[in-house]
N, C-alpha and C positions, 0 to 999 in steps of 0.2 A: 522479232521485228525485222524485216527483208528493208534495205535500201537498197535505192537502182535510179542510176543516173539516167534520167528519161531525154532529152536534148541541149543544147547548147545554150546559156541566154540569149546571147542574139539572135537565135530563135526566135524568139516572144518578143513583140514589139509591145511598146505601151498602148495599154488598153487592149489588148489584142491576149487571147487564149488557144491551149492547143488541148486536144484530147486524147487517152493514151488508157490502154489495157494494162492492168498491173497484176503480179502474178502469175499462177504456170495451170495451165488446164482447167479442173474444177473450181481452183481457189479463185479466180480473176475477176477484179474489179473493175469499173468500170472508171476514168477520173480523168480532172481536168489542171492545170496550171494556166494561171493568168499571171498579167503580169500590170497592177495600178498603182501609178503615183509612183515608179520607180521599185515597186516591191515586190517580190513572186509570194504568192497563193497558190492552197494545192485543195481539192477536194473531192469527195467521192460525186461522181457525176448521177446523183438519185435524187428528184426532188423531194422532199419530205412529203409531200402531197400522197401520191402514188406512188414512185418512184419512177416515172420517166427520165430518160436523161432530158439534163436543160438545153443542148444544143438540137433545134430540129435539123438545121444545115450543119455541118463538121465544121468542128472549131468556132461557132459563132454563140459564144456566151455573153456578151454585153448588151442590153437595148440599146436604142437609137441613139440618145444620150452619152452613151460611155461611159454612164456613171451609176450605174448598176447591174448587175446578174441578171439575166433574163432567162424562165422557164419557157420554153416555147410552145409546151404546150397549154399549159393554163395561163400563160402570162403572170406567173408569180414575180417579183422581184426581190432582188437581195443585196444585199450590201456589198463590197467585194474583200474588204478588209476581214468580217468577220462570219462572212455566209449567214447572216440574219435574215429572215424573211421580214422586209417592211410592207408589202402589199399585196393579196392575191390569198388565196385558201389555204396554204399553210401559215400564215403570217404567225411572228413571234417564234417558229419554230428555225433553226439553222441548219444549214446544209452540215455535213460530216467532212470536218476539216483533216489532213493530211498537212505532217511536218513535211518541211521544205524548207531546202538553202540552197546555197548555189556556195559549189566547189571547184577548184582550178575553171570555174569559167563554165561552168558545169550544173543542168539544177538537177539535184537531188532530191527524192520523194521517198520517205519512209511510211512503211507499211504493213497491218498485219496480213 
């Protein structure tokens, strides 16, 4: 398992997400951290669906609302707490969550 401290918290404003390549070369993933209700989330950025990433513009992972994960391309939606798909053609299935914490002020993303 690789950790790597991806940016600062205040970075990530509430409600508000950032996108970010993990990994070196062939192995690199593709994922996001959000940050709701005061909490960071990390996840691989692949809808269950197909696998497109959810952000069509960089870094906009929320719908209108703010209170959900927005696929942009199918309009699927998902929870943000636990990357569940509540509406849209993967529903019932969850996004691929990544551990996350935040250190010296720092959020850190573990990963294979």
């Amino acid at each position: 398992m690789s950790r790597v401290a991806l940016c600062r918290a205040d970075d990530i404003g509430e409600g508000k997400g950032r996108g970010f390549r993990l990994g070196a070369d062939t192995g690199q993933i593709a994922a996001f951290i959000i940050r709701w209700r005061g909490a960071f989330y990390a996840y691989v950025n692949s809808c269950p669906h197909i696998g497109t990433p959810l952000d069509r513009l960089p870094d906009r992972f929320f719908d209108r609302s703010g209170e959900l994960l927005l696929c942009g391309t199918h309009g699927a939606l998902f929870r943000p707490d636990d990357g569940m798909c509540v509406r849209g053609p993967c529903s019932g299935k969850p996004l691929d969550r990544l551990p996350v914490s935040v250190e010296d002020g720092a959020v850190v993303v573990e990963f294979a």
